[in-house]
C-alpha positions as CSV (number, residue, x, y, z in Angstrom):
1,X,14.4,-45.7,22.8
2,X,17.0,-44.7,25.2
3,X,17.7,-42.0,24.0
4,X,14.4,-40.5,23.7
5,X,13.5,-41.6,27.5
6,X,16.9,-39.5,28.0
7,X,15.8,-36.6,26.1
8,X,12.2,-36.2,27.6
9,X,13.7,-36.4,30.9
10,X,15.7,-33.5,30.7
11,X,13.1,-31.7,29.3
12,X,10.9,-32.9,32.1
13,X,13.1,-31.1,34.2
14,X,13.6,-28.2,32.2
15,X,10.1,-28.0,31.8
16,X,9.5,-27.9,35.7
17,X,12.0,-25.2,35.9
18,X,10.0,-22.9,34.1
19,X,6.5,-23.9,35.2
20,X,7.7,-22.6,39.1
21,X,8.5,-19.6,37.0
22,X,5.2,-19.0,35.5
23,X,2.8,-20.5,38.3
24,X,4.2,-17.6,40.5
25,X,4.4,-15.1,37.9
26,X,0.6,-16.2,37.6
27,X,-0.3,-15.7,40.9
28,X,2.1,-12.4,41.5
29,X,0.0,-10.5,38.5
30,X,3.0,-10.5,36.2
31,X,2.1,-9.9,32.3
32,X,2.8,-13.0,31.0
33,X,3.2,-13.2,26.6
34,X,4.2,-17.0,26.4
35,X,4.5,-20.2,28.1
36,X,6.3,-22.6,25.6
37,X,7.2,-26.5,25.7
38,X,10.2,-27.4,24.2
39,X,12.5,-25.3,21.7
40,X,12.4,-23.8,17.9
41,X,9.8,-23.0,15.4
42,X,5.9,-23.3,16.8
43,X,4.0,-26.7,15.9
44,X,0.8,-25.0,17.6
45,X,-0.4,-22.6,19.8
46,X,-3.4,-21.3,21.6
47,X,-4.5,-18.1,23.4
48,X,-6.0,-17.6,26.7
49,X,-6.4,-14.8,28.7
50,X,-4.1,-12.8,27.2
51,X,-0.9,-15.7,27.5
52,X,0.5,-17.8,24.6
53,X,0.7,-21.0,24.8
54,X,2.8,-22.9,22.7
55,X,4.8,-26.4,21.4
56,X,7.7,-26.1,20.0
57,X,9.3,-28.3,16.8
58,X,12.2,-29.7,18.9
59,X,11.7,-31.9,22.3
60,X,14.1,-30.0,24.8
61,X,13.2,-27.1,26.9
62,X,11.0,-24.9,27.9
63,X,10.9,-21.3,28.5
64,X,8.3,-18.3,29.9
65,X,8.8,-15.1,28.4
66,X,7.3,-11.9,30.9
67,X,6.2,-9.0,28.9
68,X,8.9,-6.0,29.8
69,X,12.0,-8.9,31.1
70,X,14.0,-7.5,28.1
71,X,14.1,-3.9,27.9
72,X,13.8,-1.1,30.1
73,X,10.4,0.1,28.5
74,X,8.9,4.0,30.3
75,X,5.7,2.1,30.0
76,X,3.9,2.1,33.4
77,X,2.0,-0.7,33.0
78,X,2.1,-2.2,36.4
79,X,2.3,-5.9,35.3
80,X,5.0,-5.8,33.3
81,X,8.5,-7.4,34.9
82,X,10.2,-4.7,36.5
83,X,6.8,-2.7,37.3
84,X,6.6,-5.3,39.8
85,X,7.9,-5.4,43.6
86,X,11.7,-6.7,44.1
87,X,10.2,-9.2,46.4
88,X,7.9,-10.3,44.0
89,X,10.5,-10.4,41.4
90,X,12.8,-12.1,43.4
91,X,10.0,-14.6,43.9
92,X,9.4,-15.7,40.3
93,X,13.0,-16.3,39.3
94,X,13.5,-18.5,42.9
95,X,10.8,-20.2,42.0
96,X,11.8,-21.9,38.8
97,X,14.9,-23.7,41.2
98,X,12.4,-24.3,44.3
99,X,10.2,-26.2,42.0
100,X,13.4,-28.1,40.9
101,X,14.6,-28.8,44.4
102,X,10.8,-29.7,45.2
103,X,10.7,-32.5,42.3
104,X,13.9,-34.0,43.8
105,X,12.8,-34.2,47.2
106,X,9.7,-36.1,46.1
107,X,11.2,-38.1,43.6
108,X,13.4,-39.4,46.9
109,X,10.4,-39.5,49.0
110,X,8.5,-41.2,46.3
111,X,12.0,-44.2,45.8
112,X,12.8,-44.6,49.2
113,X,8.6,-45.2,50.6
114,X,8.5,-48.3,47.7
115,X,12.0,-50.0,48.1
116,X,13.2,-48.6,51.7
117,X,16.4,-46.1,52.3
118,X,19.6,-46.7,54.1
119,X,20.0,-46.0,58.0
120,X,23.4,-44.4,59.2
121,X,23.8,-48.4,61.1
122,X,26.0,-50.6,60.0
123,X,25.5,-54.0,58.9
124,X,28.1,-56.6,60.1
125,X,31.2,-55.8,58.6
126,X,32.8,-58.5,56.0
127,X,35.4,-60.6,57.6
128,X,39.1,-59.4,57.3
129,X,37.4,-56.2,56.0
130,X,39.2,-52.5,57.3
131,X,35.8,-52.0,59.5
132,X,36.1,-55.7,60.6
133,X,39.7,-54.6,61.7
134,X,39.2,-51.4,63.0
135,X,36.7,-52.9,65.8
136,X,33.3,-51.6,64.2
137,X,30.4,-54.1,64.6
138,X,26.6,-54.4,63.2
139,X,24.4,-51.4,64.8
140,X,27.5,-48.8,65.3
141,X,25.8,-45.7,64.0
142,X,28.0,-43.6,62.1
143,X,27.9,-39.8,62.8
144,X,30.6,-38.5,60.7
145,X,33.2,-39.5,58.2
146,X,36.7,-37.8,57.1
147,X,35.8,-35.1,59.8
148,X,32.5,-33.7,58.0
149,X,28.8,-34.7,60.2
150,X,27.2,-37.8,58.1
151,X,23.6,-36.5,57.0
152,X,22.9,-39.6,54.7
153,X,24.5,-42.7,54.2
154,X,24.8,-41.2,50.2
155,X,27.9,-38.7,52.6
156,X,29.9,-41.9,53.2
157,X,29.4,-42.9,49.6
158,X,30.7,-39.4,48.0
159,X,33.3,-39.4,50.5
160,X,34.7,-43.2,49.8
161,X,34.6,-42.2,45.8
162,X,36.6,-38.9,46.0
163,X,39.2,-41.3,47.6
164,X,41.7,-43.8,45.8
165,X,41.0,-47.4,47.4
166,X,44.7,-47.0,48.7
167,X,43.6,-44.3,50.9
168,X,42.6,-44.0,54.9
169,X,39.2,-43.0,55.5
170,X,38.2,-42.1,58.9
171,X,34.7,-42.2,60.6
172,X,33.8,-40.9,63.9
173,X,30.8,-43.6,65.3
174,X,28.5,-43.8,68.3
175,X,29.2,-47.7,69.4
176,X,25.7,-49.9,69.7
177,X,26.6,-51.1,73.3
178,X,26.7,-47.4,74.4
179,X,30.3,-46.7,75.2
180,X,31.3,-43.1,73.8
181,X,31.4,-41.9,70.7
182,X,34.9,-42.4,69.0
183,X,37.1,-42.1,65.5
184,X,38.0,-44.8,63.7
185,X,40.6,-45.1,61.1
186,X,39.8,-47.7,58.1
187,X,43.4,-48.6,57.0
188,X,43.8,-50.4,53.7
189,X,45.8,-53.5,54.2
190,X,48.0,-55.0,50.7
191,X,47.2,-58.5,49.9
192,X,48.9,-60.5,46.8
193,X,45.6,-62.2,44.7
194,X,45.7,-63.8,41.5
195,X,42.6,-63.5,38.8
196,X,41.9,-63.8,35.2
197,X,42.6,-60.8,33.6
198,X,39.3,-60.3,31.8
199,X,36.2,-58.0,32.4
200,X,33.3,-59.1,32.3
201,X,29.9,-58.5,31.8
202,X,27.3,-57.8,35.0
203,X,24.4,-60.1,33.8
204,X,24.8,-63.7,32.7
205,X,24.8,-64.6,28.7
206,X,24.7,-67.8,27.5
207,X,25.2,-69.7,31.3
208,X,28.2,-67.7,31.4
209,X,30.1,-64.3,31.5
210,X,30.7,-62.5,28.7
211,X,34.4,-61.1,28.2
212,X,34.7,-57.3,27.9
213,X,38.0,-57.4,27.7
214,X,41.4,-59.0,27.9
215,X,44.6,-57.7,30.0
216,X,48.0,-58.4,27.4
217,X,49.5,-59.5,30.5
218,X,47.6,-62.4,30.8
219,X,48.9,-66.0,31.0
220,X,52.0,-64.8,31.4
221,X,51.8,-62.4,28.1
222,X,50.5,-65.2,26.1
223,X,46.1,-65.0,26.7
224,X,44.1,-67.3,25.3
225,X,40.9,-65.8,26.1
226,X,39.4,-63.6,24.0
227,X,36.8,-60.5,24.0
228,X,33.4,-61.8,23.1
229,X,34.2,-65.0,24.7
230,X,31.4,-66.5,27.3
231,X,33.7,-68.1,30.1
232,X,31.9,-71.2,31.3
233,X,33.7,-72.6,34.1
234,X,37.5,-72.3,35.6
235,X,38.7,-76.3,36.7
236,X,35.0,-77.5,37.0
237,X,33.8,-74.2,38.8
238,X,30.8,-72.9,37.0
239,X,31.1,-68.9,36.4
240,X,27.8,-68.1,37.5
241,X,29.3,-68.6,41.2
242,X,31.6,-65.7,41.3
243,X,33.0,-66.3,44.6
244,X,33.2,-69.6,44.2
245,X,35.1,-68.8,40.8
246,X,37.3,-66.6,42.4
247,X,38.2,-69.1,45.2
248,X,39.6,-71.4,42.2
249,X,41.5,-68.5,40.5
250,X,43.5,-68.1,43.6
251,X,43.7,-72.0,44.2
252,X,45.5,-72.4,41.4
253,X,48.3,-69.5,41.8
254,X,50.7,-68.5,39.3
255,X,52.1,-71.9,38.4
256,X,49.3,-74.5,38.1
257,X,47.4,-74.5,35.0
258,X,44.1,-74.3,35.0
259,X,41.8,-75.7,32.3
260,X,38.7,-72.7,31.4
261,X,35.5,-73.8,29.9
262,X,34.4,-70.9,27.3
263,X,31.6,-70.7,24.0
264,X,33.6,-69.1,21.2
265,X,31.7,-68.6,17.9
266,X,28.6,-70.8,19.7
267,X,30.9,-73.8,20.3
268,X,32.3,-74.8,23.9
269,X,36.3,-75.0,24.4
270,X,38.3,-76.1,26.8
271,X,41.7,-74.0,27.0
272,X,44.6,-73.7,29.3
273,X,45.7,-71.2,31.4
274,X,47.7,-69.8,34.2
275,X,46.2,-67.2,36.5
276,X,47.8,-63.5,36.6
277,X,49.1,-62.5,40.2
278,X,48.2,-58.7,41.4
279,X,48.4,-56.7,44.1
280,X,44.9,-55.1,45.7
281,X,43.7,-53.9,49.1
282,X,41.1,-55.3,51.4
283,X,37.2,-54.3,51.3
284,X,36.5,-51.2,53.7
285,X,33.9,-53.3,54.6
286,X,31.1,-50.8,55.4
287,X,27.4,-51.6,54.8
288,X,24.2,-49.9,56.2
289,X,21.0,-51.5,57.2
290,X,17.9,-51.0,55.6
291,X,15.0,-48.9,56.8
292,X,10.8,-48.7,56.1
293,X,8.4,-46.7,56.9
294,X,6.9,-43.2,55.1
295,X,8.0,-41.0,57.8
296,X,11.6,-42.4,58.0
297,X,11.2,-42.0,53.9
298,X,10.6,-38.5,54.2
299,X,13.4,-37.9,56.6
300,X,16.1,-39.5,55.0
301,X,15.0,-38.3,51.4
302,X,15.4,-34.0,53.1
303,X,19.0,-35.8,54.7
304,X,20.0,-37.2,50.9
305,X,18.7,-33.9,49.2
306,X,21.2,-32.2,51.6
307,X,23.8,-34.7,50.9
308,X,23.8,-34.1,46.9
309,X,23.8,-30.0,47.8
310,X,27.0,-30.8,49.5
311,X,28.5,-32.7,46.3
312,X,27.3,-30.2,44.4
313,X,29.3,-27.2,46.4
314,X,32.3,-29.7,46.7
315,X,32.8,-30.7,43.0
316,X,32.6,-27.4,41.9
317,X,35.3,-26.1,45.1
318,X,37.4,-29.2,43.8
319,X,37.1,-27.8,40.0
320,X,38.6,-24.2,40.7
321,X,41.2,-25.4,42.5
322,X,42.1,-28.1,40.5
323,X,41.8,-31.2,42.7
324,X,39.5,-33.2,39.6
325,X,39.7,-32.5,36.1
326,X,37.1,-30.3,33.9
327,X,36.8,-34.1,32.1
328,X,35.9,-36.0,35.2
329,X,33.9,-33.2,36.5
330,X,32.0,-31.8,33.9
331,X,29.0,-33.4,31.7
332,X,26.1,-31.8,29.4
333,X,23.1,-33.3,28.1
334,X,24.8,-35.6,25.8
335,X,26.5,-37.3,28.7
336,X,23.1,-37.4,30.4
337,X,21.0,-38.9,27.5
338,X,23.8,-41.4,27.0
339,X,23.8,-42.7,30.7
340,X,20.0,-42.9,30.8
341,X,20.0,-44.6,27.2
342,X,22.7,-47.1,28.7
343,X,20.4,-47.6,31.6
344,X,17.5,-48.4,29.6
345,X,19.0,-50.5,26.9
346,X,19.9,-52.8,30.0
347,X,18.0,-56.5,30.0
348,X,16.8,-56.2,33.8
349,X,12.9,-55.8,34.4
350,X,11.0,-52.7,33.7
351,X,10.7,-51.6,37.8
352,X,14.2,-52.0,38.3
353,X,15.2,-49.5,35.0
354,X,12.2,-47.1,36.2
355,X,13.8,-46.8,40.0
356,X,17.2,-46.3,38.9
357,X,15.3,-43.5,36.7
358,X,13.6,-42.2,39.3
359,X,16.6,-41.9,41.1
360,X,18.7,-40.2,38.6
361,X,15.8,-37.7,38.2
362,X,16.1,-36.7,41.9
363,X,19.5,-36.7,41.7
364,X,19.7,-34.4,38.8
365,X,16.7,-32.5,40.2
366,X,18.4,-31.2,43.3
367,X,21.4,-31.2,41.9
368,X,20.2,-28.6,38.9
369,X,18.2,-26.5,41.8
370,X,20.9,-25.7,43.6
371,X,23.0,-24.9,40.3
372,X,20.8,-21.6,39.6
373,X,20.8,-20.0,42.7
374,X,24.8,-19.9,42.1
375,X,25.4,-15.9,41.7
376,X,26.8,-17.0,38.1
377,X,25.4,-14.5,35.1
378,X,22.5,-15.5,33.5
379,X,21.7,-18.1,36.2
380,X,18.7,-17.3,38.0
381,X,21.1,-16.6,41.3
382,X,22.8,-13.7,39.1
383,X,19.3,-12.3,38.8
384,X,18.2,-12.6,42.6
385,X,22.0,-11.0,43.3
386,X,20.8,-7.6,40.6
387,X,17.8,-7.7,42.5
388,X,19.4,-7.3,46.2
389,X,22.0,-4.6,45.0
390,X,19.2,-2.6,43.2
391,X,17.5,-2.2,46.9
392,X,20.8,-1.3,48.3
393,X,21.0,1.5,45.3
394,X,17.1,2.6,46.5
395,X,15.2,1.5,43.9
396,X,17.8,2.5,41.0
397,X,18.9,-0.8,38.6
398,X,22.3,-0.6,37.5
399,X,23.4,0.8,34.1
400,X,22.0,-0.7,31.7
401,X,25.0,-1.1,29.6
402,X,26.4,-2.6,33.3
403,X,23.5,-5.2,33.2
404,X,23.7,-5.9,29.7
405,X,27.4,-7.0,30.0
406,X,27.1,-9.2,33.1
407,X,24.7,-11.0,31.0
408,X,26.6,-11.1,28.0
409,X,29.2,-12.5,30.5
410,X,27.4,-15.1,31.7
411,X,25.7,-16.1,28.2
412,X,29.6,-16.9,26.6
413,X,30.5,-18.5,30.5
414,X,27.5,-21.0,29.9
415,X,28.1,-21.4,26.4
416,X,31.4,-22.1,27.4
417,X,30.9,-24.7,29.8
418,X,28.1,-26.4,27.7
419,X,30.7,-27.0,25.4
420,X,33.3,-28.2,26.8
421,X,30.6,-30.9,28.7
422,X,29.7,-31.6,24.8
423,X,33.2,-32.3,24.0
424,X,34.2,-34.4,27.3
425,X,30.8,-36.5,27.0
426,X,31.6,-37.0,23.2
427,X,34.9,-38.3,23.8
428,X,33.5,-40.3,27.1
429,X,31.5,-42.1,24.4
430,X,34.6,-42.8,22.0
431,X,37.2,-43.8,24.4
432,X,35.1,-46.3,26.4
């Protein structure tokens, strides 16, 4: 079911793409031949005035085909594709990325007026936290972090994630009793902890955690817990109070044993353990407060569309020059389908999974908007770029044999790219 939710999503968006093509071909007077949903051999079609309209065997995609897009006919009839006016061409092909851009913005708009958005204002900060350190307080409003201006809180969270947790991070913040405006560093402080050395599962199963996993350097290179374990309670401490749980965990150090509670195979055990010490870093500590309102919606879903064209222009600056890896960087649609199937497969009720949906739809949205306006061949920017240099040439289209390479170019580039996403979300999928 996942997996199908995935696959009509994309094609949702795909599908958007080319409609913003057609609906301003449409009202531009372009000769239209076919408007198609989804890919491959016709199921059906139908006919009116003059356009195709047809669905296709496979669920992905969509395209619009303009009569005269794909070959340089003498023909002067003036409605076919370039018989048309540069502007108006230039139009049709930024529509289909408008209209992507557009379903983002009101996909935020739409998320953000049911359960609220996040103000730039910070909560109180956690105690012994970097923030709590560095002198921030609840109602500082931050206006910048790492030196770039804050537009959305969703800034601070790209910004904390390109970072190790071992890393500085400043902020530049407005203070709420009105003093100036100043930086603040957030300086990761090394503290000695001690913990289980299992992952565990999110959601409770069975009155307990389920094991993920087991570090082989647990209980001193000897663990007794096991993957598919349900860990109960650590000395008396019932699991489903993490903090609590991890309170205990550290109570007991390195040298006390403590006796664990898990369901193994359905029956309860008791075992004995000792914790495993490791070094981590205190909490930065930053939180934002909550906002309501439609008009505040509005506002901060224009700041977090901003915020994911940003990402956008960073990962890919980050990709040529090598700071992330093609493999961290780079998903297709298999990645896609998979996270959304993941998502959906969940056991959480149906309006969380449809606004974390929603959400990945806007994100995706802008995020494939902004994508094809890149001057990259055959991306609509590469068109829109032909289209500017023909009225610098008065008029005159490049060489045909010129044009036809560019896109030949860009067709092996995207090939290129779509499979090397294949091959990294494929081996995502493996290695997890």
């Amino acid at each position: 079911m996942g997996i199908v939710i995935g696959i009509l999503l994309l094609s949702l968006l795909m599908i958007l793409h080319e409609l913003g093509h057609f609906l301003m071909g449409r009202a531009l007077k372009f000769k239209i031949e076919e408007f198609a949903v989804f890919m491959g051999p016709k199921l059906f079609s139908w006919t009116r005035k003059g356009i195709v309209y047809s669905v296709r065997l496979f669920p992905i995609g969509a395209f619009v085909r303009f009569a005269g897009e794909e070959d340089r006919s003498v023909e002067e009839d003036p409605g076919l594709f370039f018989r048309r006016p540069r502007w108006a061409r230039a139009l049709v092909i930024g529509a289909g990325p408008m209209v992507n851009l557009l379903a983002g913005l009101l996909s935020f708009i739409l998320l953000f007026s049911i359960l609220g958005y996040m103000t730039p204002f910070l909560s109180a900060p956690e105690a012994g936290s970097q923030a709590d350190l560095a002198g921030l307080s609840a109602g500082d409003r931050v206006l910048g972090v790492n030196g770039d201006s804050l537009w959305a809180t969703m800034d601070y969270d790209m910004e904390n994630g390109f970072l190790a947790n071992t890393a500085a991070l400043s902020l530049r913040v407005r203070p709420a009793d009105g003093s100036a405006v100043r930086t603040v560093n957030l300086v990761p402080l090394k503290k000695n902890g001690y913990r289980l050395g299992i992952t565990t599962q999110g959601a409770a199963v069975d009155g307990g955690l389920l094991v993920l996993s087991v570090d082989a350097a647990s209980n001193g290179g000897s663990p007794v817990l096991m993957k598919d374990d349900v860990l109960l309670s650590v000395d008396g401490v019932s699991a489903s109070d993490r903090d609590a749980l991890t309170a205990a965990v550290n109570a007991a150090g390195a040298d006390k044993e403590m006796n664990v509670v898990v369901k193994r195979a359905g029956a309860e055990t008791t075992l004995t353990m000792k914790a495993l010490a490791y070094e981590y870093v205190n909490a930065r500590g930053i939180s934002f407060t909550a906002g309501k309102g439609f008009l505040g919606a509005i506002g901060a879903s224009v700041k977090s569309s901003g915020s994911v064209v940003k990402l956008t222009f960073r990962s890919l600056s980050m990709l040529f020059s090598g700071a992330i890896k093609p493999q961290d960087a780079l998903s297709g649609p298999v990645g896609i389908v998979d996270t959304i199937g993941g998502i959906v497969a969940q056991d959480q009720p149906f309006g969380v999974t449809a606004q974390t949906l929603l959400l990945i739809f806007a994100l995706i949205s802008v995020n494939l908007g902004i994508f094809n306006l890149l001057p990259i061949p055959a991306l609509d920017g590469s068109q829109l770029v032909l289209i500017t240099i023909e009225a610098f040439r008065g008029g005159k289209r490049l060489p045909e044999k010129v044009e036809s390479t560019i896109v030949a170019v860009g067709f092996f580039l995207i090939i290129g790219l779509a499979i090397m996403g294949l091959v990294f979300d494929v081996l995502r999928i493996i290695n997890r």
